[in-house]
C-alpha positions in Angstrom: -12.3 -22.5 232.7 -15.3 -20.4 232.8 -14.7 -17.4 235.5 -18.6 -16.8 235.5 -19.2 -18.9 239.0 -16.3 -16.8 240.6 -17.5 -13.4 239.4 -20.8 -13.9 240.9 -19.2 -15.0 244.3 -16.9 -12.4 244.2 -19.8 -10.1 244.2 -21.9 -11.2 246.7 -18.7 -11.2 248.8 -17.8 -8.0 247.8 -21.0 -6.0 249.2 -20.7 -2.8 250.9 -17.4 -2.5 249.1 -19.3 -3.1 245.7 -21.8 -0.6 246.7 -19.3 2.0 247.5 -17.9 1.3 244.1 -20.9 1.4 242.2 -21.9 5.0 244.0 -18.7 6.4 243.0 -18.9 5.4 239.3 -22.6 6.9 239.2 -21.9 9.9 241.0 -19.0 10.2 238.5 -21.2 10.0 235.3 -24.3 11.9 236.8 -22.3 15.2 237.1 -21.7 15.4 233.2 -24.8 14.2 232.4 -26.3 16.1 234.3 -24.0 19.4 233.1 -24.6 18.2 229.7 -28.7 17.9 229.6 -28.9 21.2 231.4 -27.2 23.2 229.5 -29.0 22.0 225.9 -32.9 22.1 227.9 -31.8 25.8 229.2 -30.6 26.8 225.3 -33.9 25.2 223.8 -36.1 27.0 226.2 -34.1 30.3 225.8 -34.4 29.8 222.2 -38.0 29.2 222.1 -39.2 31.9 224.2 -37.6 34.1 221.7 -39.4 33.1 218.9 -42.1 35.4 219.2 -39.4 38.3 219.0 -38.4 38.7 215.5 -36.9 42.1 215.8 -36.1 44.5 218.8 -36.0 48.2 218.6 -34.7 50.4 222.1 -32.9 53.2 222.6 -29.0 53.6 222.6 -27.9 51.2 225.4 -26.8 47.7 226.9 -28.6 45.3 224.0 -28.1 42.7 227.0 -30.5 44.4 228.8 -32.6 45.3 226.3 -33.2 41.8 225.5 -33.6 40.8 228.9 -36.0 43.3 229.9 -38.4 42.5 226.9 -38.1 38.5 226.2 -37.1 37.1 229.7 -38.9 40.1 231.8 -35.9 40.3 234.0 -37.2 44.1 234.3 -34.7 47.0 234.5 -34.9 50.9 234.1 -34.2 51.1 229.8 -33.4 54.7 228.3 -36.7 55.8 226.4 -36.9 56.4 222.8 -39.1 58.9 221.4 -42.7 57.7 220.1 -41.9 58.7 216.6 -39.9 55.7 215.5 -43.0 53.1 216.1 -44.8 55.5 213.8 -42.1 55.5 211.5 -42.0 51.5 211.6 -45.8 50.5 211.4 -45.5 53.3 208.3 -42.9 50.9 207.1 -44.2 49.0 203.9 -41.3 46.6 205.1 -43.2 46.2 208.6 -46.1 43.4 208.8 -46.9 45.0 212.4 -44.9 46.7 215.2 -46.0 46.4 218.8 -45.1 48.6 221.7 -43.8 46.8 224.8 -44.3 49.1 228.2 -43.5 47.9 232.1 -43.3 49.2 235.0 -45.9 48.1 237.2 -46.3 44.9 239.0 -49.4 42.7 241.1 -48.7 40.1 243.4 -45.5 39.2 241.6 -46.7 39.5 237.9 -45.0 41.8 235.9 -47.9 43.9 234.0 -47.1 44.6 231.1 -48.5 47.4 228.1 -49.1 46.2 224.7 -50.9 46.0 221.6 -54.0 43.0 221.5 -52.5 41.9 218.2 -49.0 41.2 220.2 -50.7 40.1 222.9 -51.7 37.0 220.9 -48.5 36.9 219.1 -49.9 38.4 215.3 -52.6 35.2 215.5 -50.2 32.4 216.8 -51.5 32.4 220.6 -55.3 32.4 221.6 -57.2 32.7 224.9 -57.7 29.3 226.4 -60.2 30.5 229.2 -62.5 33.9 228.2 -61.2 36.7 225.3 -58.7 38.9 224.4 -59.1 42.8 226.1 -60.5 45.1 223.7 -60.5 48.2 226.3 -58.7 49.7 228.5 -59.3 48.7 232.1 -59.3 45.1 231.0 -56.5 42.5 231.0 -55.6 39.0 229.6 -53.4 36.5 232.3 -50.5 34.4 231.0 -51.1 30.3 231.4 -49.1 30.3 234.9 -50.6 33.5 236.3 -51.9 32.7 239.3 -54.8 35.6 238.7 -58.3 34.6 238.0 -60.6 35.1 234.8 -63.0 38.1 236.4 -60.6 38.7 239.1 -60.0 42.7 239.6 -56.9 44.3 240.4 -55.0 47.7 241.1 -51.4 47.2 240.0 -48.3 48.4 242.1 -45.2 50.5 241.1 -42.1 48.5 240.7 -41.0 45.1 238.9 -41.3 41.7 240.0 -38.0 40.3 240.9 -36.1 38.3 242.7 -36.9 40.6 246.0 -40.7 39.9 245.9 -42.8 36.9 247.1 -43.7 33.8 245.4 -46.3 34.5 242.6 -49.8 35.2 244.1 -48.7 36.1 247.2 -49.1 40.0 248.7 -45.6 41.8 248.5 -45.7 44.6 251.4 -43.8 46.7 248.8 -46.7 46.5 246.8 -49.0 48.0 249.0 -46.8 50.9 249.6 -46.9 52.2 245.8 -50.4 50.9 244.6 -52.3 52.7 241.6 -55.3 52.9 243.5 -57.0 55.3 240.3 -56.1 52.2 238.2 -58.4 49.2 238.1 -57.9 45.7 235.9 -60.7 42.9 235.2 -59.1 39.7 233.5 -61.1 39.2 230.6 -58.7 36.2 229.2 -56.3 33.1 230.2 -53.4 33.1 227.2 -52.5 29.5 226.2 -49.2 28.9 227.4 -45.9 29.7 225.5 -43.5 28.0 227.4 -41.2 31.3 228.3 -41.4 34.1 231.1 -44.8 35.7 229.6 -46.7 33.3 231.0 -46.7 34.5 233.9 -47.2 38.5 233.1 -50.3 40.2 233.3 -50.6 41.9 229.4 -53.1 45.2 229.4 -53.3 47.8 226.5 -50.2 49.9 226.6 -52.6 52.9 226.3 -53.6 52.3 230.1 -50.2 51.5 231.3 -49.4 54.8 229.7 -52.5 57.1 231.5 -51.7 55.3 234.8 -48.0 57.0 235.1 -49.3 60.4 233.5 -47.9 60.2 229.8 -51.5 60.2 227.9 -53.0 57.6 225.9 -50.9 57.5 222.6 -54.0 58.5 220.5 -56.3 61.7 220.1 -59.6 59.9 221.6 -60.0 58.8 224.5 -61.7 55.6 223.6 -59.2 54.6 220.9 -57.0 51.4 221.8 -54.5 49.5 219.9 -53.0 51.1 216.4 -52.6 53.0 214.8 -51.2 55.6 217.3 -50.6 59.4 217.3 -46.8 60.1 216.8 -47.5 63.7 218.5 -49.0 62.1 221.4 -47.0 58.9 221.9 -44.9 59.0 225.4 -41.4 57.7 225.1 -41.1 54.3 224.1 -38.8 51.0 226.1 -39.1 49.0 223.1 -40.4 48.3 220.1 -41.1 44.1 218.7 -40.6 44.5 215.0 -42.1 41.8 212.8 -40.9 42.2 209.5 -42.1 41.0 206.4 -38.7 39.0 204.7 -35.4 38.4 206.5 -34.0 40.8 204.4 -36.8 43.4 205.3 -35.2 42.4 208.8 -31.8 42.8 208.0 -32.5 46.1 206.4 -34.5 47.4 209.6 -31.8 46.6 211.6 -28.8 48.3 209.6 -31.2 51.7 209.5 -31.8 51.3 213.1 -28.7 51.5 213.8 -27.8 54.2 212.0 -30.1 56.1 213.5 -28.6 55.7 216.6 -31.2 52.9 218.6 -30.7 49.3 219.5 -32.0 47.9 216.8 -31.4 43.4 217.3 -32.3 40.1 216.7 -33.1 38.5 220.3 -30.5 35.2 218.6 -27.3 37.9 218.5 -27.9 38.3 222.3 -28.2 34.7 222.6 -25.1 33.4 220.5 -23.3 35.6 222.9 -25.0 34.3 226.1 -24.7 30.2 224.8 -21.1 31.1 224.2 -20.6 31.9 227.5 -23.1 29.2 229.2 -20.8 26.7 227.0 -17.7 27.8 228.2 -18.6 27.8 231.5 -19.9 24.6 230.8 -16.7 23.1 229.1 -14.5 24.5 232.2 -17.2 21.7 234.2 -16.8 19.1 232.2 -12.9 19.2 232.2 -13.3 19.7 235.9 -15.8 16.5 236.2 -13.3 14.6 233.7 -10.8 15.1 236.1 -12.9 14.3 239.3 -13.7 10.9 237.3 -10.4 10.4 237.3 -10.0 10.7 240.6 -12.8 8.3 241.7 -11.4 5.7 239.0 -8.1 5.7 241.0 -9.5 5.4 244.7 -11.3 2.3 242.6 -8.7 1.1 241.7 -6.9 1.5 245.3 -10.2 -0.1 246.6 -9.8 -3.2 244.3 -5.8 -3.8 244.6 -6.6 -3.6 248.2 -9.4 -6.1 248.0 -7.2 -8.1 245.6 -4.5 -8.6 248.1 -7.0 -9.5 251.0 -8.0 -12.4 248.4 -4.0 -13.6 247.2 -4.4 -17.2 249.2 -8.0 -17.4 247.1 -6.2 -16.6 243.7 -3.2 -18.6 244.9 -5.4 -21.8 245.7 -6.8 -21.4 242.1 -3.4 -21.2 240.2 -2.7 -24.0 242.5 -5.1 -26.3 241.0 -4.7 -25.4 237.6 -6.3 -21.8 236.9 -3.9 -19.9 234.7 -3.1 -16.4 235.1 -5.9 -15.2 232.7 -8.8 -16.8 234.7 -7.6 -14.6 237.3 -7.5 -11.9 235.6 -10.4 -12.4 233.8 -12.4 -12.9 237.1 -10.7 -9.5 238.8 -11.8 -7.4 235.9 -15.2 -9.0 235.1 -15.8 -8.0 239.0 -14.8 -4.3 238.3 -16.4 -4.3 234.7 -20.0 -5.5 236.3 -20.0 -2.9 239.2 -19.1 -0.1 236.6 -21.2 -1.1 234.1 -23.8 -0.9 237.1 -22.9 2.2 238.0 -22.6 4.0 234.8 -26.2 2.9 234.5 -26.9 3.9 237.9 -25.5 7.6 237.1 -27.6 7.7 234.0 -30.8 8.2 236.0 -28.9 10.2 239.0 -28.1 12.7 236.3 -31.2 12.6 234.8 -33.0 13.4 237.9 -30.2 15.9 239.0 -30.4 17.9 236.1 -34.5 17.7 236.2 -34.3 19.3 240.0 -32.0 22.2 238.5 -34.5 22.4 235.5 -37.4 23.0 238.0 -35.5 25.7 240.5 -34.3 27.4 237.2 -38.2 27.4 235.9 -39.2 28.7 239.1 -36.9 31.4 238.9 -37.1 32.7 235.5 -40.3 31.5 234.1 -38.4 28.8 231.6 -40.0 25.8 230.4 -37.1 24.0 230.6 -37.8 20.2 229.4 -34.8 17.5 230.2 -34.2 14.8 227.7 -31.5 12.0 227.7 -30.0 12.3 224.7 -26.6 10.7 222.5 -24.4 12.6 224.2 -25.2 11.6 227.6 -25.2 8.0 226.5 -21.6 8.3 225.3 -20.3 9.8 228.4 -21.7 6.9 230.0 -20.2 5.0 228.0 -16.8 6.6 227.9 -16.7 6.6 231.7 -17.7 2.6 231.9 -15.1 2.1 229.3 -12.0 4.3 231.5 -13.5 2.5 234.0 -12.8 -1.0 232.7 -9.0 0.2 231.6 -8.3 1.0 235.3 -9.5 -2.3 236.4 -6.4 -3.5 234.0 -4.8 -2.3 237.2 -6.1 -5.2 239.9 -7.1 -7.6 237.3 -2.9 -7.8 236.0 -1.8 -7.8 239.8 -4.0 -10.0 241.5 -2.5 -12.8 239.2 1.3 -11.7 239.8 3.4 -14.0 242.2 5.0 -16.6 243.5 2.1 -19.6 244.2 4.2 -20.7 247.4 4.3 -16.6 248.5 0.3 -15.9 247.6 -0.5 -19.7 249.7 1.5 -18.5 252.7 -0.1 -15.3 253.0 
């Protein structure tokens, strides 16, 4: 007998009940898809915005921090080294170029930050979509989602963007309280965007940064910007982006810094350290999800013996004519199978979308480009849940055809 025609009545008679079930079994595979796909978009986005940091040189302190501070701009007070060590690293036939990184200041929720033009376009990789690159102090190049003009001018503030100031573009009153009004900014550039926090600072030559706060210029003249700088004159230093010339050039830059008593790191060390902990977190969820999925798989399967025994004189009137116990059964599970097949599907794009809302408050938050992709993984857990999902039906399917004919007519 084919249990085909009774499936399909089944399940327009089932409903609300079949909707309830199919929301269940979605909800149940969008939370670790949705867990999954974040986590890998948030360690691809972390990853790529520290490309453009081969090596990182700071004083003694929390390399956390340090790498924070300088790749993700999640700015914080760092201990100061002294201005000798960049000379002694752009001296360095093992150096290609060194670059000094210098914060502090802030504009309408852009961190502003002091650098070298070479730097600024990442050694060559990076050029000005919209104008050029400054070439003098009192000028300034924009990241891609800086919400400053080309030929806009600008004083800069005291302080750091953060979580405690406005959206970007908008006035913080903070601001105005501890404004540089003896410094003065034109945006000569747009950068082309990078995909990491930098797009949205404000990069100006660290030479200005340094006269605005009283330290000098770094150089002898007055008119000099960019390399090579006077060691007797440099102000202490945050940190330092090293690009060396061979990963063992790198390797040996690091062992020496450290010997002389700085934070000398690969932005990755940080990060192994950081995924570790994203991934346990992330493998406490999915244990906890695997359990909530078992959870919803037996209310299911509640929800189906009960909607098996509401239909005994229907499964009794079919044994009675002839149907053996396996039609039954056959046409129980097929029901359950369907719905969780629907909502396994269903939970695919819930957890797509889910995790591209997180992606989008997490951008928003720390600058991220973080894409979402379905990837193997996610289709496996759909699959793994539709198939547990189809082993609890075994559950109604089995007891819908147990019984006594006489007993299931008579009920």
């Amino acid at each position: 007998m084919n249990p085909w025609p009774m499936i399909l009545g089944d399940l327009r008679g089932l409903k609300r009940v079949g909707a309830v079930i199919v929301v269940l079994v979605a909800v149940a595979v969008a939370v670790g898809i949705a867990l999954g796909a974040q986590e890998r978009a948030f360690r691809r986005a972390a990853n790529a915005a520290a490309d453009d940091f081969p090596l990182i040189v700071g004083a003694a302190g929390s390399p956390f921090q340090l790498v924070l501070s300088t790749v993700y701009l999640r700015l914080e007070a760092l201990p100061l080294m002294e201005g000798e060590v960049l000379r002694r690293l752009q001296a360095d036939p093992r150096v290609e170029a060194a670059a000094p990184i210098a914060f502090g200041d802030v504009v309408r929720g852009h961190p502003v930050i002091g650098t070298t033009a070479d730097f600024a376009g990442r050694w060559g990789r990076l050029a000005a979509t919209e104008g050029r690159m400054f070439a003098a102090e009192g000028e300034a190049v924009v990241g891609a989602a800086a919400t400053i003009a080309v030929g806009e001018t600008f004083s800069p503030s005291h302080g750091h963007a953060g979580g405690d100031h406005h959206a970007l573009g908008e006035a913080d009153p903070d601001e105005a309280k501890h404004v540089h009004a003896e410094t003065h900014y034109t945006v000569v550039g747009r950068l082309a965007p990078t995909g990491g926090p930098w797009d949205r600072a404000v990069l100006v030559p660290v030479e200005t940064v340094w006269e605005t706060h009283g330290l000098g210029n770094g150089h002898t003249s007055e008119d000099h910007v960019g390399t090579p700088f006077d060691a007797a004159k440099l102000p202490g230093l945050p940190a330092i982006v090293v690009k060396p010339k061979s990963f063992a050039a790198a390797y040996q830059l690091r062992s020496e810094g450290r010997g002389q008593g700085l934070a000398a790191l690969f932005p990755a060390e940080v990060l192994v350290d950081l995924h570790q902990v994203i991934g346990d977190v992330g493998r406490v969820l999915k244990v906890a999800s695997a359990l909530d999925d078992g959870l919803v798989f037996l209310a299911v399967t509640a929800l189906l013996v009960t909607v098996g025994g509401l239909r005994r004189r229907r499964y009794a009137v079919l044994r009675a004519l002839g149907a053996p116990r396996r039609f039954i059964l056959l046409t129980v599970w097929g029901e359950a199978a369907i719905l969780t097949a629907i909502g396994a599907l269903a939970g695919l794009a819930l957890g797509w979308g889910a995790a591209r809302v997180v992606s989008a408050l997490l951008a928003a938050e720390s600058g991220l480009v973080i894409p979402v992709r379905l990837e193997t993984p996610d289709l496996l857990w759909a699959g793994v849940v539709f198939l547990a999902g189809t082993v609890f039906a075994l559950v109604p399917a089995v007891l819908a055809g147990r019984g006594r004919i006489v007993d299931g007519l008579a009920s």
